[in-house]
N, C-alpha and C positions, 0 to 999 in steps of 0.2 A: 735593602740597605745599600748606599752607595758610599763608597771613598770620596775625597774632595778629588775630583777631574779637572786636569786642564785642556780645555777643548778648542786652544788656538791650531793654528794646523799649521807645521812649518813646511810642510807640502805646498799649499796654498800660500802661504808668506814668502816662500823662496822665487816664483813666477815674477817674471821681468813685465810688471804691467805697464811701465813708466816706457818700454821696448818695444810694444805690441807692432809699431809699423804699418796701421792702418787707421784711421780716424772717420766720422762720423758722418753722414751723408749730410748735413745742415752747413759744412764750412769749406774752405779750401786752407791748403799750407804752403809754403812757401820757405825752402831756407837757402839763405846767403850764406856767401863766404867774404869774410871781412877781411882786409877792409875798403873792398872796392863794389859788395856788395852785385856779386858775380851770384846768378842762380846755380845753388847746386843738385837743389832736389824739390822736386813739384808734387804733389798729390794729385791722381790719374783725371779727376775731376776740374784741375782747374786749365787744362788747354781751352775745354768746353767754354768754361766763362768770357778767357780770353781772345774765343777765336784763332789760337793757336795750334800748330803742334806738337806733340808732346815732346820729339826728341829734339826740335827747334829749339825749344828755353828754355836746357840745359845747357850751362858753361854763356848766357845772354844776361850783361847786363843791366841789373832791375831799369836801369834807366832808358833804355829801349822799349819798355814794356809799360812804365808810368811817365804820365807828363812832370817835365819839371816842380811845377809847383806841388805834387803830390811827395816825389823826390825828398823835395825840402822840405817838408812838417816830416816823413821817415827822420830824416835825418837831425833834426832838431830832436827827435825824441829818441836818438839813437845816443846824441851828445852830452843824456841826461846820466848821470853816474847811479843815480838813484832807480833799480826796476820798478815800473808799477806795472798794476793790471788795468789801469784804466785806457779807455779804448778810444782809439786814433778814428776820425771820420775822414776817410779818402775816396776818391772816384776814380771806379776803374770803371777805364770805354765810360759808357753811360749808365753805370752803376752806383749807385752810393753804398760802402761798405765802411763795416767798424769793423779796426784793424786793433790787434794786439801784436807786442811784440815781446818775443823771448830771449834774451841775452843767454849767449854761452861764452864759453873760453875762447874758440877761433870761429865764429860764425852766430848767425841770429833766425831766427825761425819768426817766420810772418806766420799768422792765425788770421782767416778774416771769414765773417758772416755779415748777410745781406741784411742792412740797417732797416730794422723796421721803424717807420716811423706812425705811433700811436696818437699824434696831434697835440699832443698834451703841454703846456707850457712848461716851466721850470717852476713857477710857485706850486701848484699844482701837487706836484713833484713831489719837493722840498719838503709841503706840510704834511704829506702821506709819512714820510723816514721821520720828520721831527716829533710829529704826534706817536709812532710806534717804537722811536727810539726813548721819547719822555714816557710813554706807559710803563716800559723796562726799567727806569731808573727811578720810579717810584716803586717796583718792588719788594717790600721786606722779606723776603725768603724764597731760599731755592726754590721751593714748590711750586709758589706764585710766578716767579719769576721762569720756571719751564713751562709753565699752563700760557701766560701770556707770551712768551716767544713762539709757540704753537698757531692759536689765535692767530697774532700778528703777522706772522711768514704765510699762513694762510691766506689772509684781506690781502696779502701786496699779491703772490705768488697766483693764487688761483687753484692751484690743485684741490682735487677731492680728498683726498687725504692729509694731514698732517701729521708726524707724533715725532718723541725724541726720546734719543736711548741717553742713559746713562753707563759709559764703563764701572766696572767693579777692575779690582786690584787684577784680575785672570785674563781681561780683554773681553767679559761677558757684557751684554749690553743689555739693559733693563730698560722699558719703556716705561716713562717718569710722565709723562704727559702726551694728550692726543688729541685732535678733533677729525671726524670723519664724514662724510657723506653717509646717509643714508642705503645700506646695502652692502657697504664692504666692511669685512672681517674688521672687527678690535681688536686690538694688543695689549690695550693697559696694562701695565703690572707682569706680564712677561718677558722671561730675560732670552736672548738669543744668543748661541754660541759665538765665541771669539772667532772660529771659525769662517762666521759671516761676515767681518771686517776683519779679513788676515793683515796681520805685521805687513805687509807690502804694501797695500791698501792703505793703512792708519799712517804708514810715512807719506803718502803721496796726500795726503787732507792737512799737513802738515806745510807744503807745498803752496796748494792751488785751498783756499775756502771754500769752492763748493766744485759739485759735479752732476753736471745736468746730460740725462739721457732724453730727450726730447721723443727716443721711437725706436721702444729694444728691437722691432722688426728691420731697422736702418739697412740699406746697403755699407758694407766694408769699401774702404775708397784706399787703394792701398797707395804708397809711396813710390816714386820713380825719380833712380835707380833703388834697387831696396837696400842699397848700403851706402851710406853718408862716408862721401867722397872725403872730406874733411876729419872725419874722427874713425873712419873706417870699419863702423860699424851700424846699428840701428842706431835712428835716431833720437836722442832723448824726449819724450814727449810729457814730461812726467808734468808741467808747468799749463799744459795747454787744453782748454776746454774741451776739444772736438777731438780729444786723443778716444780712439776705439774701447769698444768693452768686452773682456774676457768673455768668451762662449757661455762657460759657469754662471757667469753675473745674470747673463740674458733669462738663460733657462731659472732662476733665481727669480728672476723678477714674473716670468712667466707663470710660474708655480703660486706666484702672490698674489696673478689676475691682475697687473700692473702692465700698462704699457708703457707708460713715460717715468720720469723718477728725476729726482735733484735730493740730493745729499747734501746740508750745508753744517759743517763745523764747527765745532763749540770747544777753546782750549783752555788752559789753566797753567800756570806757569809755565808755558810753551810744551806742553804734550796736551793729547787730544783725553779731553774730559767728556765729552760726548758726539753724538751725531742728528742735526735734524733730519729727519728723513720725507721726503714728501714723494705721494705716488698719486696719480692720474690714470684712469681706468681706458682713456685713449687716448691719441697723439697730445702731445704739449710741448709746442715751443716756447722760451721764455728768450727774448731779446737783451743783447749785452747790459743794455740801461736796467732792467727787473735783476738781472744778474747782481749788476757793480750793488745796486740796492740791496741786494741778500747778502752780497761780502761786508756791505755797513752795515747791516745787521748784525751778521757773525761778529764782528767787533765790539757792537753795543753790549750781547748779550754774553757772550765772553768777561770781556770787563767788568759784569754787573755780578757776575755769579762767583769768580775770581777776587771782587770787594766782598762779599757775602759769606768765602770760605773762609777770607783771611781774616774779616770781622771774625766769625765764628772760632777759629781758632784763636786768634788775640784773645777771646773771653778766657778758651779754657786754658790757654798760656799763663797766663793772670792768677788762676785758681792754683793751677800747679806748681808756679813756682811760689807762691805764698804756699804752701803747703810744705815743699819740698824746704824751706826755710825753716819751718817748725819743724821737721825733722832733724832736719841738720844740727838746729839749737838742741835739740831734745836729746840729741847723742852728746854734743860736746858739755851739756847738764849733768846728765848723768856718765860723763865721764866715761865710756861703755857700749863700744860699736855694738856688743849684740842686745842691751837691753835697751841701746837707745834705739835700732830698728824695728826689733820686734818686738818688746817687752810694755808695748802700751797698747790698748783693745783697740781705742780710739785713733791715736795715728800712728803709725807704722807704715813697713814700706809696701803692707798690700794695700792699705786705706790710701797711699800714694797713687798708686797704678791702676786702680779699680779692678784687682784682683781678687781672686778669693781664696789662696792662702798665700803663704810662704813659709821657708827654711834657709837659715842661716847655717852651715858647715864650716865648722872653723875645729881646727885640731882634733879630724874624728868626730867630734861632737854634733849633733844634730839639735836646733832649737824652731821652736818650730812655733808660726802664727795661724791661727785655725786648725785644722782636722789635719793628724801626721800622715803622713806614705808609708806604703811598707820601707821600708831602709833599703833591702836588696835591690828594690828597683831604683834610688836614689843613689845608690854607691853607685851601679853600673851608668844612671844617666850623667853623672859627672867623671867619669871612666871617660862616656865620649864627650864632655863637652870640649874633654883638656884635647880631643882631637879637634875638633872645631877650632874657633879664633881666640887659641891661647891671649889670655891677657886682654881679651876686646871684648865688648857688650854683646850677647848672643837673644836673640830676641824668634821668633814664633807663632804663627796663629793656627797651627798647626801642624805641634810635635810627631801623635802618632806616624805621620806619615812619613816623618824621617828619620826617626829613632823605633825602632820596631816595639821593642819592649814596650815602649810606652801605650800602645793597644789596650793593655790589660787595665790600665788607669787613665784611660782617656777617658771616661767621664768627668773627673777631678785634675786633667793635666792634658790637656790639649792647646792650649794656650801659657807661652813662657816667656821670660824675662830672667838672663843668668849674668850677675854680677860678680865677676871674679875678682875676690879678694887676694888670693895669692891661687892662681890658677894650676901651678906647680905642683903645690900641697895639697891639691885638690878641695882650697876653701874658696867656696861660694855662697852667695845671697841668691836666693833663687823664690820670686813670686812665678805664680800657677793661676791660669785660669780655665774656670771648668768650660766641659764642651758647649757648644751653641749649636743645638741640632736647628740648622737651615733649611727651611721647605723651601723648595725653587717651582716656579712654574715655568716652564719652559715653553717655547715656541715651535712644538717640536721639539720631538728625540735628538737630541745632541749627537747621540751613539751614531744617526744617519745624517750628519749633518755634511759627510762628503761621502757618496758611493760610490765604487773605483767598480770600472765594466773589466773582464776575466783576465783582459791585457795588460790591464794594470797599470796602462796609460791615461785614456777616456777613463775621464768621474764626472760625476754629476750632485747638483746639492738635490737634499731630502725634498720629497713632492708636498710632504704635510705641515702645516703650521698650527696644527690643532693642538690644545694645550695636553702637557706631558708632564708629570708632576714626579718631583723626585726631591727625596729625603739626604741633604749631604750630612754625612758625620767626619767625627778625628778633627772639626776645627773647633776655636774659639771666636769670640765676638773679635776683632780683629785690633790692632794695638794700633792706638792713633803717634800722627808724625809727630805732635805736640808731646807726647807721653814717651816718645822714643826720644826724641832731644833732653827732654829733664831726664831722663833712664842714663843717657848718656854722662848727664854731669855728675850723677849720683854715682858713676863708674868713678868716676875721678877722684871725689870726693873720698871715696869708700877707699881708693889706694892711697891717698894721701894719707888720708888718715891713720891708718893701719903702718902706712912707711914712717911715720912721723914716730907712733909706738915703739915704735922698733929702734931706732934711732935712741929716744930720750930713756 
């Protein structure tokens, strides 16, 4: 039997990956200092391109180094107030390269990779993104709609692998959809530690839309000087494709018989709702153009699935608050806060919340809708609620774990909803929902999902991904935002009402 665990790791979320100070053997960097666009800092790799030396094109310039005309499209797209990621085509020496640009506070970071060019025309293009952006938006349902964004980033992408996790409320990520090659491991339907995309991680996809490791074996191509003469510290990389990959991530990806990988994001009212993740069992370059295409994708499928939650929820908004209307009518009928909340089988304030029971506490008294609690444990849980948020909506999906007592009846109270009536007097409305014992199949043992070597500096993630199955208890089925907003007005309602008593 397991407790509900949280298995983000603030060890791994605290790590300055946006800092790392080395980026990816496939690109060069470059940063300016504004606004005369003076080199202040090179990646060890690009003297080589330019036939340069290295401590030469420090404090040079850019315009010594590019012909004017390259000059001026930087600078045109330096003049634009509005960042994008769409990439600049300039020629260095006799190079054609696609150039990104990163705006900061006092300085701008150049990104450039060598422009493949696939022959391909713009129609071509065009109809590959509009026919798999129109598949996505014929859609009826998240499920549909995470099988076909799989599919689709597949045909543009090429990887052998595809799948996409879904977060859960903890940062656990569930793979909702896949398609794979022949030969390598499945996931369907297993959830991975939060662990595996730590907080550090989940803000930087918040950032950049995807992240492509084209060859965990890559050389490190460090920065020169290693301290940004201008901010005086690492350089922020957090915005730029070919920023490096934590050691962890590598051996991570190693473990998964993965050589290459791109991670492309999926948001919901601007936090990260999921991850596609795609893996290549050897080398894979994707060019800035397959790129820019996968961040229109991220967009399409975003958009589709964010129309989809909010349809979904519009319905059950609709339900609730007709509901929460007959209730409301049904107390000021009968006249009688506690027989109009609980004194009907049919609607009441647990047939409200899709709970399964509740207790009204008003002057001592206990009234009660469904099967009672022992009382001792009911006097003591509103003991702590008055410590909690005196006078505010206290809500739950998993009391046991933060009220100890509650252990003993978490079968029938794991799940809460506390409506303070006069939270003072210690009267409350209090619906209960019983536990939801969760089967998780796991990705691997979570328990090993970061191993720290005797130093207690070096860790390394788990070698196995073979399925680990574990039993959560102390929760309940989980209390939707829609159900928490009408909880909310029925707070209101229940004080007014009651002050209004008082009053007349």
């Amino acid at each position: 039997m397991a407790d509900h665990k949280n298995y983000d790791s603030e060890f791994c979320g605290n790590l300055p990956l946006n800092q790392i100070n080395v980026i990816q053997d496939y690109g060069y960097l470059l940063a300016l200092k504004l606004p005369g666009l003076e080199i202040i800092q090179v990646s060890t790799n690009l003297p080589g391109m330019l036939g340069s030396d290295l401590h030469d094109l420090i404090d040079k310039p850019l315009q010594q180094v590019l012909d004017p005309k390259e000059i001026s499209k930087l600078e045109d797209r330096l003049s634009r107030s509005i960042p994008t990621k769409a990439p600049l085509t300039i020629h260095v020496n006799d190079q054609v390269m696609d150039l990104l640009v990163h705006h900061r506070k006092d300085h701008v970071i150049l990104e450039l990779e060598r422009k493949i060019n696939d022959d391909r025309i713009f129609n071509s293009v065009f109809e590959e993104i509009r026919f798999a952006i129109d598949h996505i938006e014929q859609c009826q349902s998240i499920e549909e709609t995470t099988k076909v964004a799989v599919s689709e980033i597949r045909k543009i992408t090429g990887f052998d692998g595809v799948m996409m996790y879904q977060f859960d409320q903890d940062w656990n990520g569930t793979v909702v959809a896949e398609e794979k090659a022949a030969g390598m491991d499945n996931y369907l339907g297993l959830t991975f530690p939060a662990s595996d995309v730590p907080k550090q991680a989940r803000e930087l996809y918040l950032k950049n839309p995807y992240r492509l490791i084209p060859d965990r074996n890559y050389q490190a191509i460090r920065l020169h000087p290693v301290v940004n003469p201008v901010t005086r510290s690492f350089t922020d990389l957090s915005t730029c494709n070919i920023r490096g990959v934590a050691g962890v991530h590598l051996e991570y990806l190693e473990n998964m018989n993965v050589t290459a990988s791109m991670s492309i994001r999926v948001i919901h009212h601007g936090k990260l709702w999921g991850l596609i993740a795609c893996h290549h069992q050897t080398k894979k370059y994707l060019s800035l153009e397959k790129c820019s295409v996968c961040d229109l994708f991220s967009s399409a499928i975003s958009a589709k699935i964010e129309s989809l939650i909010h349809l979904q929820g519009a319905e059950i908004e609709t339900i609730l608050q007709k509901d929460q209307t007959a209730l409301i009518t049904q107390v000021y009928s009968k006249d009688d806060l506690i027989a109009g909340l609980i004194g009907d089988d049919n609607l009441n304030i647990a047939t409200l919340f899709s709970a399964d029971s509740a207790v009204l506490i008003n002057d001592d008294k206990l009234y009660w809708q469904g099967s009672p609690f022992n009382e001792d444990f009911l006097h003591d849980l509103v003991l702590w609620l008055q410590t909690q948020n005196e006078n505010k909506l206290f809500y739950s999906d998993r009391l046991p774990l933060l009220f100890e007592e509650a252990k003993a009846f978490a079968e029938d109270a794991c799940g809460i909803i506390a409506f303070p009536i006069d939270a003072e007097r210690g009267d409350y409305a209090i619906c209960f929902r019983k536990e939801y014992k969760k089967e998780i199949s796991w990705g691997g043992d979570p328990n090993q999902a970061i191993n720290f070597e005797p130093d207690g500096k070096k860790y390394h993630p788990r070698n196995s991904f073979r399925l680990w199955e574990e039993t959560i208890h102390y929760t309940s089925k989980p209390w939707r935002n829609e159900e928490l907003a009408v909880a909310d007005a029925m707070r209101a309602f229940i004080y007014e009402y009651q002050t209004r008593k008082k009053i007349f």
